[in-house]
C-alpha positions as CSV (number, residue, x, y, z in Angstrom):
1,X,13.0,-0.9,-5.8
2,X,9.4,0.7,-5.5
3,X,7.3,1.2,-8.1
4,X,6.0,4.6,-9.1
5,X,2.4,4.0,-7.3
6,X,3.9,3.2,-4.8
7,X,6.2,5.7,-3.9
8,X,3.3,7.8,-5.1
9,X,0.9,6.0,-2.4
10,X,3.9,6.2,0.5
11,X,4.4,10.4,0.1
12,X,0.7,10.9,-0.2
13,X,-0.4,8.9,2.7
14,X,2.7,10.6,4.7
15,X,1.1,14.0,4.0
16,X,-1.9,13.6,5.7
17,X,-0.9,11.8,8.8
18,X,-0.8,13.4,11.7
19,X,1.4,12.9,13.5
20,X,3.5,12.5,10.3
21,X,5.5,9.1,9.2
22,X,8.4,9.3,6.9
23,X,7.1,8.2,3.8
24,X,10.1,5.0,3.8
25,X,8.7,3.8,7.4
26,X,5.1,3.4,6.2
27,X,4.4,-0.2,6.4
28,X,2.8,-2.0,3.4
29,X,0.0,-4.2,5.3
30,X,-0.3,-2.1,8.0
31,X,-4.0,-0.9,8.3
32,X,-4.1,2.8,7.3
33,X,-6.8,3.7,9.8
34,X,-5.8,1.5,13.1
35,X,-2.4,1.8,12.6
36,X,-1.7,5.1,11.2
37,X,-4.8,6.6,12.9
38,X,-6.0,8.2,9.2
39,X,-9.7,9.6,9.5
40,X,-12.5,8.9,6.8
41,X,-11.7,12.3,6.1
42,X,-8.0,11.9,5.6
43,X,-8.6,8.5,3.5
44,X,-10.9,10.8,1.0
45,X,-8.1,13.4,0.8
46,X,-5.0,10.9,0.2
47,X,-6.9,8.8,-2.0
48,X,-7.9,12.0,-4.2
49,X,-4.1,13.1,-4.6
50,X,-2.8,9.2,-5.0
51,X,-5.3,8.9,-7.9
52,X,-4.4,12.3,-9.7
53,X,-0.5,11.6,-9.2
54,X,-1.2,8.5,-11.0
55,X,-3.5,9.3,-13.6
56,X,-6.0,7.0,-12.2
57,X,-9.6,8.4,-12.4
58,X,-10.7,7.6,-8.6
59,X,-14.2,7.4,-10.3
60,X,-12.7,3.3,-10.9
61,X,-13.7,2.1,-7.7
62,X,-16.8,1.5,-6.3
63,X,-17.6,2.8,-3.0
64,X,-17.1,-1.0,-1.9
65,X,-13.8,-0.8,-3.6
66,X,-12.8,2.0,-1.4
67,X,-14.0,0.5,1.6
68,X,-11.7,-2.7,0.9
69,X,-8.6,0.2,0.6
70,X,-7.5,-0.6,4.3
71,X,-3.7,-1.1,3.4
72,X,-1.0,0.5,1.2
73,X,-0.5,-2.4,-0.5
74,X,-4.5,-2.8,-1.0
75,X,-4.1,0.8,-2.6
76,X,-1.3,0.4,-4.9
77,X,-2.4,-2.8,-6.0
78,X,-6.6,-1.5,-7.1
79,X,-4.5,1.4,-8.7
80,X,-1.9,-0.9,-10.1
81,X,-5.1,-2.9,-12.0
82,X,-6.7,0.9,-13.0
83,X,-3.3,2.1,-14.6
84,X,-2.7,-1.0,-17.0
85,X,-5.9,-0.2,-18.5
86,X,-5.0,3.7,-18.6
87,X,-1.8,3.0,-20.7
């Protein structure tokens, strides 16, 4: 079963692809930008939705931090650490 981040990370990233991906056939370690073709641009835009649909301030990470958010799994896991500490 998914958790909440990540379901929440899957439908975001879905919404900004183009062209779309079903949110169920988005593959965890795939790289975002080779695989998936998402723009710097795109990455700002899911990244800013992920964080407010998961109550995690995207003010967190560190512009390195962001850089290192290649993956899905890479994103649910920095927001995974960021949410502990918001509960």
């Amino acid at each position: 079963m998914r958790s909440d981040i990540e379901s929440a990370a899957r439908d975001n990233l879905s919404a900004v692809l183009t062209p779309p991906v079903a949110p169920d056939d988005l593959d965890l370690d795939a790289d975002m930008a080779g695989t998936y073709g998402l723009t710097s641009l795109n990455k700002v835009l899911f990244l800013t939705e992920v964080c407010e649909a998961t109550d995690v301030d995207l003010a967190n990470f560190t512009e390195h931090d962001l850089a290192e958010m290649t993956t899905l799994r890479s994103v649910t896991e920095a927001l995974t650490r960021h949410t502990s500490k918001v509960a």
